[in-house]
C-alpha positions in Angstrom: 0.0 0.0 0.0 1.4 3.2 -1.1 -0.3 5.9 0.9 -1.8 7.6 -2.6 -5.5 8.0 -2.7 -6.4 5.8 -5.7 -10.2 5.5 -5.5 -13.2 7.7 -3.4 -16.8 7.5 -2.8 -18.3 11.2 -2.2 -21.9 11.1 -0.2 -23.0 8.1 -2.8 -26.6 7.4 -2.5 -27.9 5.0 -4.4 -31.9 4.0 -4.8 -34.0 1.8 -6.4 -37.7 1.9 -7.2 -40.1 -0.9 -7.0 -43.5 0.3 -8.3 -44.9 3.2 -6.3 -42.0 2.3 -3.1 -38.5 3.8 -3.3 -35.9 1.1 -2.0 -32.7 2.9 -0.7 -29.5 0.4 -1.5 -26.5 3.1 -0.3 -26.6 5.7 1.7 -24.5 8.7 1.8 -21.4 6.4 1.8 -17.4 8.3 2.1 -14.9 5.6 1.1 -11.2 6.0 0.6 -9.2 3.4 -1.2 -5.3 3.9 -1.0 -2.8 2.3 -4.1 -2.3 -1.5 -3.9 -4.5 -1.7 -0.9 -7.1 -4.3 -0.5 -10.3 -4.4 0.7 -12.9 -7.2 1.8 -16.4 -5.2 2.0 -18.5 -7.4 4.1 -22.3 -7.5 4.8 -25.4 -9.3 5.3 -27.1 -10.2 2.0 -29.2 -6.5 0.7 -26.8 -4.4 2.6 -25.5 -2.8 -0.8 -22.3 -4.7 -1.1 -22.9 -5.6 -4.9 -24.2 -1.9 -5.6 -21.4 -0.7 -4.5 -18.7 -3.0 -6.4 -21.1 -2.1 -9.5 -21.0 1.7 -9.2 -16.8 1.9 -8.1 -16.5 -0.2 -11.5 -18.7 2.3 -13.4 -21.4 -0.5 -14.4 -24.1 1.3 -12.3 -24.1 5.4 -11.8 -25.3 6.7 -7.8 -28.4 8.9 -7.9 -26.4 11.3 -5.6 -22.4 11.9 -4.6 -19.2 11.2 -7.2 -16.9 8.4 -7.8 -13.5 9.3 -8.1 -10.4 6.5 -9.6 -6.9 7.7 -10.3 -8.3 11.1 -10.3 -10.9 11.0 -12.9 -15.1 11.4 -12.5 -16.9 9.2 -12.8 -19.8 11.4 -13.2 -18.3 13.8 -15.9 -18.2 10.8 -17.9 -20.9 9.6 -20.8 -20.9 5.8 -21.7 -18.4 5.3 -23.9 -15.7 7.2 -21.6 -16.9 4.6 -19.0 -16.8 1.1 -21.0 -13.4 2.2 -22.3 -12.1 3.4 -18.7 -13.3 0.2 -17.3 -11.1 -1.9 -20.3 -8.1 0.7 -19.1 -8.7 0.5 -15.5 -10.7 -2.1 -14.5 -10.5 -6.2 -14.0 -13.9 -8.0 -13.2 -13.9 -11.1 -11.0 -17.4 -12.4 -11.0 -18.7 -15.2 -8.4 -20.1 -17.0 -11.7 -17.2 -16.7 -13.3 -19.5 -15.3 -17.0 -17.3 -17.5 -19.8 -18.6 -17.6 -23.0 -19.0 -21.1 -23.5 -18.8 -21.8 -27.5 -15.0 -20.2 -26.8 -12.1 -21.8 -25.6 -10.2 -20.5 -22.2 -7.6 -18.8 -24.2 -10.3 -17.0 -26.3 -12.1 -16.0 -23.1 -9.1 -14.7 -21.7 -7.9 -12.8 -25.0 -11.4 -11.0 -25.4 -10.9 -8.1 -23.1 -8.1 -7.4 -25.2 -9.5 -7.8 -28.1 -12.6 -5.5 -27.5 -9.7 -3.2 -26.3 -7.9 -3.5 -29.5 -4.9 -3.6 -28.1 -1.8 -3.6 -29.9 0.2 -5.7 -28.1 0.1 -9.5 -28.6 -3.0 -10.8 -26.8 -2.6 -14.2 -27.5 1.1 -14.2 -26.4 -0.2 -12.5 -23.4 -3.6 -14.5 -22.6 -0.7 -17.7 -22.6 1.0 -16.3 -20.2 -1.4 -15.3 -18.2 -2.6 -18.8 -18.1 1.1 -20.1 -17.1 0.4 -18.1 -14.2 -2.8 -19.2 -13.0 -1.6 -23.0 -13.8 -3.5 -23.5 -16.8 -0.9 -23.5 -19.3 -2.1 -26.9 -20.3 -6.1 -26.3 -20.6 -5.8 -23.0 -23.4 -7.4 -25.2 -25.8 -10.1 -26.4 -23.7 -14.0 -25.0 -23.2 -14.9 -23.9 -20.0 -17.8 -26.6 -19.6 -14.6 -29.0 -19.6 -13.1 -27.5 -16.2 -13.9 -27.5 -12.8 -15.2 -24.2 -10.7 -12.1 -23.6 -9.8 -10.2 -23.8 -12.8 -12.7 -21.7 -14.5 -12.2 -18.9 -11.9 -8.5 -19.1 -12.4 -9.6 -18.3 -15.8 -11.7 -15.2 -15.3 -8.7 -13.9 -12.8 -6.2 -14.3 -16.4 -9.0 -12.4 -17.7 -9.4 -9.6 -15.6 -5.4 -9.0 -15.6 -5.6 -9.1 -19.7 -5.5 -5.6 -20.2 -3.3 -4.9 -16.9 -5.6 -3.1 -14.9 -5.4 -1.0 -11.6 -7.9 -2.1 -10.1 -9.6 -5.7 -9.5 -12.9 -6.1 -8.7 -14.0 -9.3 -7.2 -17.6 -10.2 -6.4 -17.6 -13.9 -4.0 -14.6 -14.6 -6.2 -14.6 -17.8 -3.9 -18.3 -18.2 -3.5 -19.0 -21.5 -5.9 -15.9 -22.8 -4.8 -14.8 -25.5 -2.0 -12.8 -24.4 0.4 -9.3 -25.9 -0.4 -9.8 -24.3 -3.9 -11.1 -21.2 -2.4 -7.5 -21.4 -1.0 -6.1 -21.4 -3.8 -8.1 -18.4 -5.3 -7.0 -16.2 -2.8 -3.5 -17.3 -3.0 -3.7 -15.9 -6.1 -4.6 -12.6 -5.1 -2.0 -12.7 -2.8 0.3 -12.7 -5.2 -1.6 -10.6 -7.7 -1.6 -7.8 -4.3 2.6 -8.2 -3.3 3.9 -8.4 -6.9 5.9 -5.5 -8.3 2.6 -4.4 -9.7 0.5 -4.4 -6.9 -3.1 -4.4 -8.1 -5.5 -2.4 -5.8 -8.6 -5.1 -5.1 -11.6 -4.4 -3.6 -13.4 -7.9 -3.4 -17.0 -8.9 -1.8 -17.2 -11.7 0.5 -19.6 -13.5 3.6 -17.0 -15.2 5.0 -14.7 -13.5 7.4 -12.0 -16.3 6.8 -11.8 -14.9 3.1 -12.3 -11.2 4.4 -8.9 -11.9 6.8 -6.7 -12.0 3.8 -7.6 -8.4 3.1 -5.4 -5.6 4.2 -8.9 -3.8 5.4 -12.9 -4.8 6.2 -15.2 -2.5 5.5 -18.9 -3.7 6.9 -22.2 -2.5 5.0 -25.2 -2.8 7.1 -28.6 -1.2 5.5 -26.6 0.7 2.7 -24.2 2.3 5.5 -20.9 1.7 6.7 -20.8 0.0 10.6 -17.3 -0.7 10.8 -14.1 0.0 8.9 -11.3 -2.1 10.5 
């Protein structure tokens, strides 16, 4: 962890409306995320935890407050500033894992990069990034033909395709046993102390997982109850 502010939250407020009632999800919420820090938010299940992950990765907009990440608005924004500052910025780890499956792994892994168009070799690098999650020998190979885990080593090669920032992880161990949820956050460890030290802010229920985290931040009712 650096010290630099990477990422805020300004007085979100976030609200849904369900016919004729108006549901708030987030409520006035002031977060501040540090470089290569990482964070477990924690919180019974309607306390806003996957609002929040989808507003700080600019998939959802607040009703009220700003979102700030390595000093740019969110709000000041339109769409297509947003989708392409997410494929910049932004990795997505999602708890069901969201693999197309007519594609193999390795053309799951490349498509960020290719919707990107980036110019450097995706394939080279969607390999490589498979090496390093241990499925070097599965590129070939449709997701329907690996386990849970394997395929969530796969979306974490993914996310890291365009060399984000910031990783977002939504119950990136929640399908998962717990040996292999082990190993998914072993992972991260190493994704959070290498020289590039990713800033992750990842959703979980279980304290156990939450422990690995530098920080816990605990939603209750759309508002923050502890920051620890």
């Amino acid at each position: 962890m650096s010290g630099e502010i990477f990422l805020q939250t300004v007085d979100v407020y976030k609200r849904y409306h369900a016919g004729n009632s108006i549901i708030p999800v987030l409520e006035g919420l002031d977060i501040t995320v540090f470089r290569n820090e990482w964070i477990a938010i924690l919180g019974a299940s309607g306390s806003g935890k996957t609002t929040l992950l989808n507003i700080l990765g600019a998939l959802e907009s607040p009703d009220k407050g700003n979102i700030l990440c390595d000093q740019r608005s969110y709000i000041t924004m339109n769409d297509r500033e947003k989708a392409q500052f997410r494929l910049d910025k932004i990795g997505f780890v999602f708890q069901a894992y969201h693999m197309f499956p007519e594609l193999s792994i390795l053309e799951n892994v490349r498509l960020p990069a290719m919707i990107k168009k980036s110019k450097s070799d995706s394939k080279k690098r969607a390999k490589e990034l498979l090496e390093q999650v241990g499925l070097g020998h599965r590129i070939s190979h449709k997701p329907s033909e690996l386990s849970g885990g394997e395929q969530q080593r796969a979306a974490i090669a993914r996310a890291l395709i365009n060399s984000p920032d910031l990783i977002l992880a939504d119950e990136p161990t929640g399908n998962l046993d717990s040996h292999t949820g082990e190993q998914i956050l072993d992972i991260f460890k190493e994704l959070h102390s290498s020289n590039e030290g990713r800033t992750i802010i990842m959703i979980t229920h279980d304290m156990d997982v939450a422990n690995y985290a530098d920080r816990k931040i605990v939603l209750k009712d759309g508002r923050i109850t502890d920051d620890l």
